[in-house]
C-alpha positions in Angstrom: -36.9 -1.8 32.7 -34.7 1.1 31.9 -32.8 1.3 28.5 -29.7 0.1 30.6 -31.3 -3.0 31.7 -32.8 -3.4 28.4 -29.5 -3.8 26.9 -28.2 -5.6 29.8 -30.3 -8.0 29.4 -29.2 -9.0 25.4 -25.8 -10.0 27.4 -24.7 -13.6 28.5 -22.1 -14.9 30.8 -19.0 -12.9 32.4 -19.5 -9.4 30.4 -22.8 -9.3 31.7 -22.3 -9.9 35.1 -19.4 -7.5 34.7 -21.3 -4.5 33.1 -24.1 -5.2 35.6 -21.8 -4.7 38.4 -20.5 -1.7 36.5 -24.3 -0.1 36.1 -24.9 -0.7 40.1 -21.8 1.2 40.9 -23.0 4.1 38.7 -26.3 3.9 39.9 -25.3 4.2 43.9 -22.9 6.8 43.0 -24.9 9.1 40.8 -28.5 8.2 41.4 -30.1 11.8 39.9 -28.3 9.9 36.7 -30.8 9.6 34.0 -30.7 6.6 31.4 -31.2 7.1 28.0 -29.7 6.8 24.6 -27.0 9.2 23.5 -25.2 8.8 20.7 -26.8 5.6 20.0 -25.6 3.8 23.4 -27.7 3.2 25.9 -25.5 5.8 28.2 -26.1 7.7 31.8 -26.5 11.4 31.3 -25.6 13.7 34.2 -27.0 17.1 33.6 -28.5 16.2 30.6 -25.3 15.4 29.5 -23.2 12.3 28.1 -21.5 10.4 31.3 -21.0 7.5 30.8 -21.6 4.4 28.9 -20.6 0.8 29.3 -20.6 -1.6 26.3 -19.5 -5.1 25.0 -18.5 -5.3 21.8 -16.8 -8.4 19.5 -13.2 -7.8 20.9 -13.6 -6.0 24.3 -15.9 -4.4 26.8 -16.0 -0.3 26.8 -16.3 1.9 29.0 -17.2 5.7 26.8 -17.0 8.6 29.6 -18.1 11.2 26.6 -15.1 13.3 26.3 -11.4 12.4 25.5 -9.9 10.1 28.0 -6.8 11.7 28.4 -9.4 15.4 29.9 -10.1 12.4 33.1 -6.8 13.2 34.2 -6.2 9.8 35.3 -3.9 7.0 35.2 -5.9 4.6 32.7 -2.4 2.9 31.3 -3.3 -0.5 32.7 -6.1 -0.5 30.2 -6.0 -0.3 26.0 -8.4 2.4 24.3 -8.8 4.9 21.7 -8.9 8.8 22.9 -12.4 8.7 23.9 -12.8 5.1 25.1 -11.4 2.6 27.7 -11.0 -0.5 26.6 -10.9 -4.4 29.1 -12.1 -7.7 29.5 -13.7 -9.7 31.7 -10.0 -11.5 32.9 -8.7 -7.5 33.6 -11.6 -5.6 34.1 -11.6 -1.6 35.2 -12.2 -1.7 39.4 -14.7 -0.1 41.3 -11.9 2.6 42.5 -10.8 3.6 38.8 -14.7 3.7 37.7 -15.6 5.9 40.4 -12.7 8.1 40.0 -13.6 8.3 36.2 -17.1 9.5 37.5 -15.8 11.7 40.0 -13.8 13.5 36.9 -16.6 13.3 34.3 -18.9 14.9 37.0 -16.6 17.5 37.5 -16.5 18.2 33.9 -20.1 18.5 33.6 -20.5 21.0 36.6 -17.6 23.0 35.2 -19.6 23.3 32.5 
């Protein structure tokens, strides 16, 4: 089990099933991806750095792409967050299509690097 699944696995009911689908998209999409923990969540690193990490808390699910949200250059308005955090629930939550285009953009950021 990798650190992802570790913590996946100390979810129950629709957020897990929802992160899980989340992981598998990363996964496919960026499979040199290594999993580890950065900044205390269990995260993908790309590079050896911070991609992504995807996270229920108390109020909300996260998504953390490791730099401030607004850099993405994408339209996130459909969801709540903070300046380096996306923020959505089970009942609305981010779709394949906006997840890969935050990984396209994060990726991009990295190799700019």
């Amino acid at each position: 089990m990798t650190i992802i699944d570790e913590y996946v696995a100390t979810l129950t009911g629709k957020e897990k099933a929802i992160i899980e689908h989340m992981n598998d998209v990363v996964r496919k999409m960026v499979p040199d991806a290594t999993e580890e923990v950065f900044y205390g969540m269990p995260s993908f690193k790309y590079r050896d750095k911070g991609l992504i990490s995807i996270l229920a808390t108390k109020k909300f699910l996260s998504l953390y792409p490791y730099c401030a949200v607004e850099r993405l250059g994408l339209d996130l308005s459909a969801h709540e967050g903070t300046k380096g955090s996306v923020h959505f629930t089970p009942e609305k939550p981010i779709s394949d299509e906006l997840l890969r285009d935050i990984l396209n953009a994060r990726m991009r950021m990295i190799e700019d690097d």
